[in-house]
C-alpha positions as CSV (number, residue, x, y, z in Angstrom):
1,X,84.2,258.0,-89.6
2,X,81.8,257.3,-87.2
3,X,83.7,254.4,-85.2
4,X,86.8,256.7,-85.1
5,X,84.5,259.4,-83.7
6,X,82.8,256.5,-81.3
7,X,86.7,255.0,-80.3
8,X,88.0,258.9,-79.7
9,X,85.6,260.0,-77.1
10,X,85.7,256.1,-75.4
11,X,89.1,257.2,-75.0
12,X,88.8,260.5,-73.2
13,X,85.2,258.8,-71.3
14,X,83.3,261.5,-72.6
15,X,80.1,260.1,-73.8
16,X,76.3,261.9,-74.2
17,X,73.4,258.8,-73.7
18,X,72.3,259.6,-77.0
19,X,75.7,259.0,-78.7
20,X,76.2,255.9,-77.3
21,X,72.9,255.2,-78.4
22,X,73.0,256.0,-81.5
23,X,76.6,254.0,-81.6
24,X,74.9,251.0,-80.6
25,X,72.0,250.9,-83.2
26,X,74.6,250.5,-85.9
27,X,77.0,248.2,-84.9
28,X,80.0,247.5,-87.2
29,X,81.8,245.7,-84.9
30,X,85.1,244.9,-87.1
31,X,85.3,249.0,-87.7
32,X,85.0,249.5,-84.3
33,X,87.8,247.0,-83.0
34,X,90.1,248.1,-85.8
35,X,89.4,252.0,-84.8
36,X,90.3,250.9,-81.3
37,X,93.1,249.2,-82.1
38,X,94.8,252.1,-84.3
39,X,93.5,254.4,-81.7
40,X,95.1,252.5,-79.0
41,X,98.5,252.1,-81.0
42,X,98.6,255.9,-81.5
43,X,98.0,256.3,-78.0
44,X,100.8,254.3,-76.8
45,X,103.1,255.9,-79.7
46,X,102.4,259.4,-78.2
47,X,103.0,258.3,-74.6
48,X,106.4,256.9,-75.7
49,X,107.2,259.7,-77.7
50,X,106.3,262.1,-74.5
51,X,108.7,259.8,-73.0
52,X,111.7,260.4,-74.9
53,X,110.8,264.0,-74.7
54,X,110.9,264.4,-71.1
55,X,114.0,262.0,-70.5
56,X,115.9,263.6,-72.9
């Protein structure tokens, strides 16, 4: 839960020092790359769907 929590603020840019620190200390780097990935997937599905929306 943490790296989803970690990948969802990267995306907005909304970070505290201390959260980023306390991201660091426990790294679990193929967590974080697979959060980011989903995350970014979902992203791009929701920009696509707006899309459709507004053309439509």
């Amino acid at each position: 839960m943490s790296a989803w929590r970690a990948v969802f603020w990267s995306f907005l840019g909304i970070r505290k020092g201390s959260d980023l620190d306390r991201d660091a200390a426990h790294p679990r780097p193929m967590r974080v790359i697979l959060a980011g990935l989903l995350g970014m997937g979902l992203l791009v599905l929701a920009l696509l769907g707006l899309v459709q929306l507004v053309m439509s």
